[in-house]
N, C-alpha and C positions, 0 to 999 in steps of 0.2 A: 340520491342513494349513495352511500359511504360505501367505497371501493374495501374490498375486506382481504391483504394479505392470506394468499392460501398457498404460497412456498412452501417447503421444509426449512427452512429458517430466513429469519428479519431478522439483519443483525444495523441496528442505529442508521436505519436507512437504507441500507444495501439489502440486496434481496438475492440471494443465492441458490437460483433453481437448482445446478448439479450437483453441488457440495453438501455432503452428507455433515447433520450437524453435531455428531460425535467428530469429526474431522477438523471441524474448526473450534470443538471445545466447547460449545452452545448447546442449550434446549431448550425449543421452545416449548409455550403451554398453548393449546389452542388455536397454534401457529400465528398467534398476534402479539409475543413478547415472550423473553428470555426468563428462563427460570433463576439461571446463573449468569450474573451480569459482573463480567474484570472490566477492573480502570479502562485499557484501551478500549474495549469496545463502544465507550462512551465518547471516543476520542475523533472529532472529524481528522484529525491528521492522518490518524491510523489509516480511516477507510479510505483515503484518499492515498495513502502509500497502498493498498492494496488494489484500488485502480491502475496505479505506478506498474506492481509486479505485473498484474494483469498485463495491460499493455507492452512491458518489454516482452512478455511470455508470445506474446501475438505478433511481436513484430519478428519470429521465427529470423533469426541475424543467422547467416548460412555460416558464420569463421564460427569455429567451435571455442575458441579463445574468446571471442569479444560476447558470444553469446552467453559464458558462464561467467564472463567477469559482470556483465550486466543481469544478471538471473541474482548471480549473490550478493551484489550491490542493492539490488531493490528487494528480493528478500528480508537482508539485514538495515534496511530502512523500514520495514516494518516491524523487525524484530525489537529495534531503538527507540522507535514507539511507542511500541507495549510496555518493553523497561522503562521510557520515562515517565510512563501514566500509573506505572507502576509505584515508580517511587516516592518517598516521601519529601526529604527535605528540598529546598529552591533547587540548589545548586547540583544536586545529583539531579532533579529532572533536566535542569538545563546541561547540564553535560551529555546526557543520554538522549535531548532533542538534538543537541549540535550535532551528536556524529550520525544521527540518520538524515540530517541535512546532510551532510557530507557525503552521505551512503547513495543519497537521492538523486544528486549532481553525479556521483559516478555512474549511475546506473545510467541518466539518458545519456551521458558523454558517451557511453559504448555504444548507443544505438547510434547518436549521431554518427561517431566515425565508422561501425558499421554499414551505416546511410552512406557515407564518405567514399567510403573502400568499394561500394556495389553489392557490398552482403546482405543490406537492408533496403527496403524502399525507403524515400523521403516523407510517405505518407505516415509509415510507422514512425518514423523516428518524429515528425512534428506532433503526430499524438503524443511520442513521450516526453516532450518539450513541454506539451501545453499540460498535463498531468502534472509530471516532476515539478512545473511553477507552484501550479498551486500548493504542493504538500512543500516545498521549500519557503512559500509565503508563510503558511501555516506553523510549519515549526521554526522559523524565525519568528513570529508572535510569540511564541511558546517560550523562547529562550532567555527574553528579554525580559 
């Protein structure tokens, strides 16, 4: 028997029970596919920066300083995503992959020192280690 998608939205693998999908810009048809499908969303880097925010969001960092430098950090690593799947020529996606590599690295460094400082546990901050690798693997593929 084939398991049959009955979220409110599939979006390229991720499956998003809470998230209304006028929220994320999506709709599905028959809750098995997008009617409206943008570049990122075809984009493993993206959904993988969006596991990213997810996780710095859960690892609730108690300094109010470390916790929004890492919120708009891994934010704007998805945001740099979407602009570079967006884009057309090499050299503008690969600019707009570097700096959400960039963006990606900042965003676990605040959990980690978060983790560091006592504001975060070690267990949040190593999921945001092992996340952040992978979209930082990912869009370093992307760059080159």
């Amino acid at each position: 028997m084939t398991h049959r998608n009955t979220s409110p939205l599939h979006l390229g693998g991720m499956t998003h029970r809470n998230t209304s999908p006028l929220r994320l810009g999506v709709m599905t048809h028959r809750n098995t596919s997008p009617l409206h499908q943008l570049p990122h969303h075809k984009l493993v880097a993206y959904q993988v920066a969006v596991e990213l925010l997810q996780a710095v969001q859960a690892a609730n960092v108690r300094d109010k300083k470390l916790r929004d430098e890492a919120t708009r950090a891994a934010k704007s690593t998805c945001l740099n995503c979407a602009e570079g799947a967006g884009r057309v020529t090499r050299a503008d996606k690969a600019r707009a992959f570097a700096i959400a590599r960039g963006e990606a690295v900042e965003a676990v460094a605040a959990v980690e020192i978060a983790a560091l400082s006592g504001d975060a546990s070690a267990e949040d901050a190593a999921r945001c280690v092992a996340v952040g690798s992978r979209v930082v693997a990912l869009l370093t593929g992307l760059i080159r």
